[in-house]
N, C-alpha and C positions, 0 to 999 in steps of 0.2 A: 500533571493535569494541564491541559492545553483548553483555554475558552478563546472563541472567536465571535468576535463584536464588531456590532456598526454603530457606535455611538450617534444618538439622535441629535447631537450640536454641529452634526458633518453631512454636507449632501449625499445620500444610499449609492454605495456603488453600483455606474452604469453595466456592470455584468456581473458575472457568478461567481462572486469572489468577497471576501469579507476583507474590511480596513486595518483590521489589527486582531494580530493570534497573540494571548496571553497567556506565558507559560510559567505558571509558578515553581519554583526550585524552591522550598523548603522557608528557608528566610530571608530569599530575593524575588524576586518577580523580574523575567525578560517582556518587554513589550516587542512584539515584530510587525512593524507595521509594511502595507503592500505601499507600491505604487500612485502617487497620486499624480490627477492629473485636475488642471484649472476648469472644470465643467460644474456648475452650481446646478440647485435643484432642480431647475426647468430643463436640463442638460445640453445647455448653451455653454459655449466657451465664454469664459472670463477674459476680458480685456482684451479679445480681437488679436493683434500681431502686437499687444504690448507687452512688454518678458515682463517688466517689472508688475504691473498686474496682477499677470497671469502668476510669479513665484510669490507676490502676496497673500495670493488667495491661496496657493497651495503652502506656504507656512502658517495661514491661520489655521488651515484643518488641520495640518499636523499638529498646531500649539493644542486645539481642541480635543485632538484624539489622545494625547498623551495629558492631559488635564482630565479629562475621563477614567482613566485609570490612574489618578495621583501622579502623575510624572509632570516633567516640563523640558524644556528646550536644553535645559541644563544637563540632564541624563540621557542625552542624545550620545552614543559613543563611533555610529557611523552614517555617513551619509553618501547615496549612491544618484547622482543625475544625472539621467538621460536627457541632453536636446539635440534638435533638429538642425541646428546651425550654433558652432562655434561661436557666430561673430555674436551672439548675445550671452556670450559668457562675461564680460564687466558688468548688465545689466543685472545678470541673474547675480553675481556676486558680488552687487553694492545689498541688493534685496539680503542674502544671507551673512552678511557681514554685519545688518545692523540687527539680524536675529542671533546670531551666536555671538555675545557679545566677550567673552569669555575666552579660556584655550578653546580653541574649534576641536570638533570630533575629529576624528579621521574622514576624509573624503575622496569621491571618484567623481568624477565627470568626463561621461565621453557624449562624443557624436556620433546618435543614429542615421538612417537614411528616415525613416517615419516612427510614428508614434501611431496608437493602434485609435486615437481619436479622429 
């Protein structure tokens, strides 16, 4: 059984796409959450050209959407980031360093040419 939510503690996604598919397996639950990007609910960017900001606001909506479905930052088992430039990867990974305080999930981080914001 797969449910797809937009938990109401999260700005509504700026297109046709839901925050998170919930897949129950018997007697676990996968949360699969999409893409987030630093846009609040007036759909202004957060913090301008600042990374650490901008990955603030986008780990509170993640803490939120998985606090929604009983989860936390702790049952995160993978992490996929997309940015625009390299050079604010220390930026971005002082911000997720003082959120996974723990063994880290597994992670990716590349470099696009743009982001669809």
């Amino acid at each position: 059984m797969v449910i797809f939510d937009n938990p109401a503690t999260v700005p509504t996604p700026a297109g046709g796409y839901s925050h998170v598919a919930r897949v129950e397996l018997g007697d676990r639950t996968l949360l699969q959450l999409s893409g987030q990007v630093a846009i609040d609910a007036d759909g202004k960017i957060v913090g301008g050209n600042d990374m650490a900001a901008q990955a603030d606001f986008i780990m509170d909506n993640i803490t939120a959407i998985l606090a929604a479905h009983g989860a936390s930052l702790d049952d995160v088992v993978n992490i996929r980031t997309f940015l625009t430039d390299m050079g604010h990867l220390p930026e971005y990974g002082k911000v997720r360093a003082a959120r996974f305080t723990g063994t880290p999930p597994t992670i990716t981080t590349v470099e696009v040419s743009r982001l669809w914001v």
